[in-house]
N, C-alpha and C positions, 0 to 999 in steps of 0.2 A: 504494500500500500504506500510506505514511503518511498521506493523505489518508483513508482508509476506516478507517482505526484512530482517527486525529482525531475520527472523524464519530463511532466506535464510544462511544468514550469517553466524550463530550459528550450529544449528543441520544442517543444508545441509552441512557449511563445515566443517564437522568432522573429514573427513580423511585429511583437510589440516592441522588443528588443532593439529592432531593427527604426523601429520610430523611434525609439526614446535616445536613441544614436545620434539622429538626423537632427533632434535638438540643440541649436547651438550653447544655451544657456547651462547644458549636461555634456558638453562636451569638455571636462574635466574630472580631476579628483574627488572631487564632489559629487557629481554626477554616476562616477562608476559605485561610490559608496549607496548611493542613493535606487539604481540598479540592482546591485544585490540584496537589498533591503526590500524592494519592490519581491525581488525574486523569491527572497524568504518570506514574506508575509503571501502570496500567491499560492504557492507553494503551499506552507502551514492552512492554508483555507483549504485548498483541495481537497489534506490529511484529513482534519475534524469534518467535514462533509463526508469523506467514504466512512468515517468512522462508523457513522452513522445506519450505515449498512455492511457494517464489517460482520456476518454471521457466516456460516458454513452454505449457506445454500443463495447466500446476494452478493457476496465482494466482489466473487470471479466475475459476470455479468454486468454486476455496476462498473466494474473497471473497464472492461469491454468497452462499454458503450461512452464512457469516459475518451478513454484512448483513441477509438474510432473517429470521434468527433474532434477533438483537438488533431487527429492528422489532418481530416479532411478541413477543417477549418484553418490551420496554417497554412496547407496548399493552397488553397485558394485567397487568402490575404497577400500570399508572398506573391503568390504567381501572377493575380491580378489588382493589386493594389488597395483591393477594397475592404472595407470592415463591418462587421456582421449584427445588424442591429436589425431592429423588427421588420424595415421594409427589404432587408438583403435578405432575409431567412421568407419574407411571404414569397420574395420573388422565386428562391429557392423550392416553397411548398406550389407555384404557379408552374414550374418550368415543366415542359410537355416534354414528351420521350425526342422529339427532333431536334429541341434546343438543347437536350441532354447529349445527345451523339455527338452535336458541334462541339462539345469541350471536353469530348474523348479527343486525348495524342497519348504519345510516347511519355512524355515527361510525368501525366498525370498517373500511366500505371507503372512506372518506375518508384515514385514521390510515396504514394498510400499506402505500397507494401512494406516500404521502409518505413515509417512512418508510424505507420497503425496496425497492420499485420503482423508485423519481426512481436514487435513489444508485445501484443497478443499471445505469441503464438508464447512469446517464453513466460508469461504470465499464467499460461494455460499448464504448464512443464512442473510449474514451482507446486512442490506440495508444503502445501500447510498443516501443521500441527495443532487439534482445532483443540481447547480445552472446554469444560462444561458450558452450558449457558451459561448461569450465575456467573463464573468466571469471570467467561467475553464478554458478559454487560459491564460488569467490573473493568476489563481492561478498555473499552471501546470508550466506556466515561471518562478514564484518565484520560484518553487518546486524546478526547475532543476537547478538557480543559486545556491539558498541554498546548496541543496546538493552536488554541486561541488564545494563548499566551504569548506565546512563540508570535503568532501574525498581531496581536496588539504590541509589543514589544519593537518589533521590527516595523508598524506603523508611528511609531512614538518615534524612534530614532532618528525617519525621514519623515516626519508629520509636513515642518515647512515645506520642503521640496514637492511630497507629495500633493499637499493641496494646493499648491502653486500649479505646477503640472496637469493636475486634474481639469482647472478653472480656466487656465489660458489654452489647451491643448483638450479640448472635449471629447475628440474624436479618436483619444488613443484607449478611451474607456470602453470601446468597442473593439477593442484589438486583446483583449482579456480572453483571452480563449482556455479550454472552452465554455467556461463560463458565459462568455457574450452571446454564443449560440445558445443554450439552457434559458437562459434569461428572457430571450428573446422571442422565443418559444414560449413561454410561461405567457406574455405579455398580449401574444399573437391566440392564446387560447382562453383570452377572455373576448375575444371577437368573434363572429361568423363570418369566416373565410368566405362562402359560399357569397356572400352581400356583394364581393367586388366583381365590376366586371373585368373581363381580360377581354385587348382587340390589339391586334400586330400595327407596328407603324415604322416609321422609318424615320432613323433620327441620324439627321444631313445638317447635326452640330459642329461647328469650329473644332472639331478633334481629327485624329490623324483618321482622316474617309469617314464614312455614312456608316452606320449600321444596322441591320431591320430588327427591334426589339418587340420585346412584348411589354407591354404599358396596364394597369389597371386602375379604376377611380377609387378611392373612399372617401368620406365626405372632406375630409379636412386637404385632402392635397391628389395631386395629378405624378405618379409616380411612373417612367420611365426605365428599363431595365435594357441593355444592349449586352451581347456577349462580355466586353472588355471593360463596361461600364455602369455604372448606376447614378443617373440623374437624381436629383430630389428637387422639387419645386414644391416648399411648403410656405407660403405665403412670405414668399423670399421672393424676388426677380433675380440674385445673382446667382451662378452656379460654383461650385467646387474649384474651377479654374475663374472665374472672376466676368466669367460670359452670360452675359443677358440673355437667357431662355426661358423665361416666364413666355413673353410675346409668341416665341412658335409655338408651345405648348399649347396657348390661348386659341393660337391661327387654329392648330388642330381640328383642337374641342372645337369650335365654331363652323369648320368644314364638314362636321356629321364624321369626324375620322374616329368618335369614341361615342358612335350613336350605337 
């Protein structure tokens, strides 16, 4: 369990690693203290969470599906830049089996098995030593004070940095993997899915070529999705790169393109 949280932390979040890198204000001794700090408090949360299902007949499965989900959710931040909050995971629960095939390659079944499969499979190998219930509720309670010791501890050490960080850089809070996918999921199932509509468009945005996405409405915003891209126009007119796409979005909707 601490091994798989290790692994979680580390290689799963690479693409948060990899932003809090790109930070020029972390780009020091400070910085890297403040990284492992981040890492051990991350980390110490995953622990007390499996703990919680630490029995003979749920760790293996929980961890599973733990694992699974931080590969495929680090592939995909790293590979396409994006980070995984409620409308990156609908689009996720929207995408059809043809827009699934388009983002089958090479790199992606190389990436997963290393990724999520290897650590599975030797997770799968490890035998446990299970002792009584009584026991493991015994030891699974230390687990979880422990380690919310451990991640408040390690929150307190970079508190300023972290909450600096958090406030100016909002969007590295979705790069918590995979946490951000679990969350977002949670968030996405106090909704009916079924409510939004989906209709194909083609978004011939100032980025490198066109791409034909799939777009859905909910009431609060006009959400865009393209292979290598995720638009948001939530009562914003600027985009992510600083390009005015409210107006085509509007042209759209207006042309009956989201009738």
């Amino acid at each position: 369990m601490v091994l798989a949280a290790l692994w979680v932390a580390s290689i799963g979040n690479l693409a948060l690693w990899r932003g809090l890198a790109a930070l020029p204000e972390l780009g020091n001794a400070r910085g890297l203290l403040f990284g492992l700090a981040f890492a051990l408090m991350i980390g110490a949360v995953h622990v007390a969470l499996s703990s919680l299902l630490a029995w003979r007949w749920t760790l293996k499965p929980m961890l599973t599906v733990v694992l699974l989900a931080a590969a495929a959710g680090a592939y995909f931040m790293l590979s396409y830049g994006v980070v995984i909050d409620r409308s990156m995971m609908l689009n996720v629960l929207l995408t059809d089996a043809r827009e699934a095939r388009e983002l089958l390659n090479w790199r992606m079944l190389g990436a997963l098995p290393l990724l999520g499969v290897l650590p599975v499979a030797l997770l799968w190998r490890t035998r446990i030593a299970w002792p009584t219930p009584g026991r493991q509720a015994r030891n699974n309670a230390f687990t979880v004070v422990a380690a919310l010791a451990v991640a408040v501890a390690a929150m307190g050490l970079s508190f300023q940095d972290l909450s600096a960080t958090m406030r100016n850089h909002t969007q590295l809070r979705y790069l918590i993997n995979p946490l951000n996918s679990f969350y977002a999921l949670a968030i996405i199932g106090q909704h009916d899915i079924a409510h939004h509509e989906t209709v194909d468009a083609v978004l011939g945005w100032p980025f490198e070529g066109s791409a034909v996405g799939r777009c859905f409405i909910d009431r609060r915003a006009v959400r865009c999705k393209a292979i290598q891209l995720q638009a948001i126009v939530l009562n914003r007119p600027t985009s992510l790169t600083g390009v005015d796409n409210s107006q085509r979005c509007q042209q759209t909707e207006g042309e009956g393109g989201f009738g």
